[in-house]
C-alpha positions in Angstrom: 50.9 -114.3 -57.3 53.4 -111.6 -57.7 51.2 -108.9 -59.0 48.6 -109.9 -55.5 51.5 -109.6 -53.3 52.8 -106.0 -54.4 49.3 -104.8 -54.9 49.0 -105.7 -51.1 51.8 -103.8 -49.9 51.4 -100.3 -52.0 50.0 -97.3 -50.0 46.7 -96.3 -50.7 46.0 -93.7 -52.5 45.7 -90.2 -50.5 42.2 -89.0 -49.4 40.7 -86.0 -51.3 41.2 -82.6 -49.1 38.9 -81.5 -46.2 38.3 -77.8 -46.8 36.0 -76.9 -43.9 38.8 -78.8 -41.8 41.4 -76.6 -43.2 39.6 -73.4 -42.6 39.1 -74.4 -39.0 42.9 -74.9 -38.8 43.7 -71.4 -40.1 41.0 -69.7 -38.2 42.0 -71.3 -34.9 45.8 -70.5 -35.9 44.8 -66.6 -36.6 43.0 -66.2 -33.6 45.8 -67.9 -31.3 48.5 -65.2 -33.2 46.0 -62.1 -32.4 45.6 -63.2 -28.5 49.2 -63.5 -28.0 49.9 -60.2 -30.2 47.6 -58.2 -27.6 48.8 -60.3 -24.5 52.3 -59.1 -25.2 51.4 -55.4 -26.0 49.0 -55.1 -22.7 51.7 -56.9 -20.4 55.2 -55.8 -21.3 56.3 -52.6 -18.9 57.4 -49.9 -21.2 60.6 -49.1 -21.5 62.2 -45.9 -19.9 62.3 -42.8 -22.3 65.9 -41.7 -22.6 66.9 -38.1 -21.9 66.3 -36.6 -25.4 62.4 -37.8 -25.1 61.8 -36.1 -21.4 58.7 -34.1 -21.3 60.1 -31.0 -19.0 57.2 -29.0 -17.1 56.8 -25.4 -18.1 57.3 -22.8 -15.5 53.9 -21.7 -13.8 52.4 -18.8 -14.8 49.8 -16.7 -12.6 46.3 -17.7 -14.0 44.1 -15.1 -15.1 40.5 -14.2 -14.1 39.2 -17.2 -16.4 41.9 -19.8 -15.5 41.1 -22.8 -13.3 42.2 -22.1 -9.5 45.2 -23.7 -9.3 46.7 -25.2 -5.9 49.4 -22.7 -5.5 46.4 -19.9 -5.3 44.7 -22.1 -3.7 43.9 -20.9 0.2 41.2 -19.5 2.8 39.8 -16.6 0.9 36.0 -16.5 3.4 37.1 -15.7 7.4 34.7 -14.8 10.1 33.3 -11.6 10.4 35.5 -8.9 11.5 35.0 -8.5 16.1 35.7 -4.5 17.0 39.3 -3.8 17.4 38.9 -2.9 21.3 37.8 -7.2 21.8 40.9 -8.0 19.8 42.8 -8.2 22.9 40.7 -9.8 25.3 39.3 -12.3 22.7 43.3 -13.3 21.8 43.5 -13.2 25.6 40.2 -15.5 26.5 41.0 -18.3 23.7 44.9 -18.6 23.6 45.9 -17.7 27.0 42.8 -19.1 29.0 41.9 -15.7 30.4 45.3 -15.3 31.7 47.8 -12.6 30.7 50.9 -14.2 29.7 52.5 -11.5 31.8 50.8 -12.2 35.2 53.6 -13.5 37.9 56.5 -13.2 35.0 59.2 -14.0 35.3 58.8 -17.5 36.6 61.2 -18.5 39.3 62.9 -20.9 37.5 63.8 -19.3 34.1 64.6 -15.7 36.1 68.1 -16.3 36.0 68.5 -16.6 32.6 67.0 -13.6 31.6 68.8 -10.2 30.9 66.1 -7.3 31.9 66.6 -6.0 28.3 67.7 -8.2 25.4 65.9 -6.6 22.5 68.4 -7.5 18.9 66.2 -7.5 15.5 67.1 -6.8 12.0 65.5 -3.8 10.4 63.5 -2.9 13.6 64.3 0.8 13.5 63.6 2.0 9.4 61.5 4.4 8.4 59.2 2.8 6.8 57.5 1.9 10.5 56.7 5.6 11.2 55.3 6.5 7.5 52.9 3.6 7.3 52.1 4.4 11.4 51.4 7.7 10.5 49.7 7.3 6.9 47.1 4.2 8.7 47.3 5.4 12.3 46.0 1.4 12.8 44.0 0.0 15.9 45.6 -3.1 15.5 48.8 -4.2 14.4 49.7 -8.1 13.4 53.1 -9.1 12.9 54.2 -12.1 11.6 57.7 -12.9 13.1 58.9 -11.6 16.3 61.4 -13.1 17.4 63.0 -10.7 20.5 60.6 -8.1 19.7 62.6 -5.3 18.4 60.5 -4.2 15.7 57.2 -5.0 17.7 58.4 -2.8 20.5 60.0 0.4 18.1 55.9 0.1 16.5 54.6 0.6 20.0 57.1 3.4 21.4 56.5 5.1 17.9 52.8 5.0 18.5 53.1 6.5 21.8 55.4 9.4 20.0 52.2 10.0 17.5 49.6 9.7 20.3 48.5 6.6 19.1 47.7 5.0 22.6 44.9 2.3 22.3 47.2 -0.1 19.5 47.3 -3.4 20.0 50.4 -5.4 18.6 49.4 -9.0 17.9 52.9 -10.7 17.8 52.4 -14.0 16.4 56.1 -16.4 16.5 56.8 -19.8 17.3 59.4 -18.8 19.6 62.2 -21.2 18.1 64.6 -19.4 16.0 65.8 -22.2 13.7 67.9 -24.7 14.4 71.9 -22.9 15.2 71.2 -20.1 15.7 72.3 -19.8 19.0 76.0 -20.7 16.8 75.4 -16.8 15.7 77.4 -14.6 18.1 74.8 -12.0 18.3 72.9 -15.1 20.1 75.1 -16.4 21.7 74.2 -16.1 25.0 70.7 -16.8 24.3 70.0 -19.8 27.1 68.2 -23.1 27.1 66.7 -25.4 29.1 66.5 -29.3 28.3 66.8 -28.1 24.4 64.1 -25.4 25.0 65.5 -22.2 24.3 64.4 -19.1 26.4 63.1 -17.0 23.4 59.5 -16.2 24.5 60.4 -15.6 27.8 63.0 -13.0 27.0 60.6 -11.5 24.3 58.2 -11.2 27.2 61.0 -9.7 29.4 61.7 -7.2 26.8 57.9 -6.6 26.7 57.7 -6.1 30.6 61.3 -3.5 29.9 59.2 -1.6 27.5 56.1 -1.1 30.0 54.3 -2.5 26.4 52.5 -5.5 28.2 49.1 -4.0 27.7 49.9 -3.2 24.1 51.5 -6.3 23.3 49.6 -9.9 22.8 51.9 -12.8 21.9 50.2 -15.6 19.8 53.3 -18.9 20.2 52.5 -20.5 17.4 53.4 -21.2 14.2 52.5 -18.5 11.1 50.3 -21.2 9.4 48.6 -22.4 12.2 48.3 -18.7 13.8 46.7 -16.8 11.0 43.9 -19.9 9.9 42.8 -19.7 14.0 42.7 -15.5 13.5 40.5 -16.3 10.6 38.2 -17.9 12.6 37.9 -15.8 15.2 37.5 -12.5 12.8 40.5 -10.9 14.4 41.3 -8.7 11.5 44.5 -5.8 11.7 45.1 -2.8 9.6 48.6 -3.2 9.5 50.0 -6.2 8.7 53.9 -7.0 8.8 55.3 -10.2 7.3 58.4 -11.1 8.6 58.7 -15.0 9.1 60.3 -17.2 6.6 62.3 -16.1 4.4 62.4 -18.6 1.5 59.9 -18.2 -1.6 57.1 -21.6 0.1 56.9 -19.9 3.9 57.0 -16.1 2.8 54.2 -16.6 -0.2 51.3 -18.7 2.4 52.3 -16.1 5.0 51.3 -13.0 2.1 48.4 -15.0 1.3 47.1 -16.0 4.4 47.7 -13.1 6.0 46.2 -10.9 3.2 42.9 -12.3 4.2 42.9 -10.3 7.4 43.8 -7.2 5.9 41.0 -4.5 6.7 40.0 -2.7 4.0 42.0 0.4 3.7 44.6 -1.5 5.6 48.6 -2.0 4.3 50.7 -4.9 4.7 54.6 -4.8 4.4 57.4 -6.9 5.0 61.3 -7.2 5.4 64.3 -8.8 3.4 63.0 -7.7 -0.1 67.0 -7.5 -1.2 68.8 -10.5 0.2 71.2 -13.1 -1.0 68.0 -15.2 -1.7 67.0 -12.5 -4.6 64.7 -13.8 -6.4 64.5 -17.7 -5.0 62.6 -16.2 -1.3 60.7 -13.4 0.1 61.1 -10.9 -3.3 60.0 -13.6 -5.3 57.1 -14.6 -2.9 56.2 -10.8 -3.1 56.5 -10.0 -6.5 53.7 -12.6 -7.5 52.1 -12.3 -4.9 51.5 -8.2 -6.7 50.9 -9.7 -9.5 48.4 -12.0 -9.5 46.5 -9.6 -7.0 47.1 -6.6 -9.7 49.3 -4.7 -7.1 52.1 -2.9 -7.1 55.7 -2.9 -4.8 56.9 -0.2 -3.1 60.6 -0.7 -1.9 61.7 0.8 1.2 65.4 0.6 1.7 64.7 -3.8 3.0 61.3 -3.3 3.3 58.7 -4.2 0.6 55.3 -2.2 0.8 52.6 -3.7 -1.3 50.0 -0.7 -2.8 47.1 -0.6 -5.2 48.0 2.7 -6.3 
């Protein structure tokens, strides 16, 4: 009775072991590890690189004949064809000005008062380097980028009378905005405004009308960018070219480019502000490359740059 009773309670004896069933067990528990292994590595933001593993660019370097274009070459390189130098005027005249001179009825009533009957002020207008390249191209047409009062345009057109240069036309393309203060410059002091609109153009003009230059002179009031991609598409090429805009390196180096697009063949273009306090962070800088990736060279004129191929 004893022996029944204990033999009753013992555990039975433990069942042999299921491989297959513990090969399924392992495989599932591999294949969990591996998805959660590649979840983490696919989800998990990387973390920031300190400062001793920051990748620095390296300084661009102008590309070479078999180099990809790169974006800071990159610009309008095909314009229209070239229109004869005596329809520069009246085409400037017919699609900018709506057939109207900018010079018929001046000054208007309103702004009269605020106008001095000469108020010409420049920087550079007067060097030399005006009458040797006026005398070396003896151009037809003459586009100058920055005008401002008109000084330089106007010592151009009085020197071209002096040479017996008589049919030039000067295509003075400016904004007519200065830049924001300068009228806190004392040469400009005086310089009026009207609602927050200063009276640049109009005194430009004034100084224009002074000059007796108003059928040598064509303004274009826009901005450099704007002024010189509608030029391309009208063909209105010059053979002297002066660049003097903006002055830091990103204004003065799509003003050389674009503008080097008009350039008629045999043609010079120049500039101002070559030595300045920017040295080599603006115009130089803008300039230099510019000679370089073209395979030009610089010819320095007191401020004035003059870019040659020989």
């Amino acid at each position: 009775m004893v022996v029944e009773e204990h033999l009753r309670h013992r555990e039975p004896p433990p069942k042999p072991t299921n491989l297959k069933s513990l090969f399924t067990h392992l495989l599932l528990f591999f294949l969990g590890y591996l998805f959660g292994f590649f979840s983490f590595s696919t989800t998990t933001a990387p973390s920031k690189p300190t400062s001793a593993t920051l990748i620095r660019p390296q300084q661009p370097t102008p590309p070479t004949p078999t180099d990809p274009v790169h974006d800071l070459y990159r610009f309008r390189t095909h314009c229209a064809d070239p229109i004869p130098p005596n329809q520069v005027r009246q085409t400037l005249l017919s699609k900018i000005h709506k057939n109207t001179s900018p010079f018929e009825s001046f000054p208007p009533p309103h702004l009269a008062h605020l106008l001095r009957p000469r108020r010409v002020r420049g920087w550079g207008s007067t060097g030399s380097v005006f009458e040797t390249l006026l005398r070396r191209v003896r151009p037809k047409v003459i586009l100058e980028l920055g005008t401002f009062l008109g000084a330089s345009a106007l010592h151009m057109h009085a020197t071209a009378l002096r040479l017996g240069l008589r049919d030039v036309q000067i295509v003075c393309v400016d904004d007519f905005r200065g830049w924001p203060g300068f009228r806190d410059v004392k040469l400009f002091r005086d310089v009026a405004a009207v609602n927050g609109d200063v009276v640049l153009m109009y005194q430009f003009l004034q100084n224009v009308v002074d000059a007796n230059a108003t059928g040598s002179v064509v303004p274009v009031p826009f901005s450099t960018g704007s002024a010189l991609a509608s030029l391309c598409e009208m063909g209105v090429y010059a053979d002297l070219i002066e660049v003097d805009a903006g002055h830091d390196f990103h204004s003065a180096w799509a003003d050389i480019n674009r503008a080097y697009a008009l350039l008629r063949p045999g043609g010079v273009m120049f500039g101002h502000d070559y030595f300045t306090g920017y040295d080599d962070r603006g115009v130089r800088r803008a300039v230099n490359l510019f000679a370089k990736v073209r395979g030009l060279k610089v010819r320095p004129d007191g401020q004035h740059w003059v870019l040659s191929s020989d």
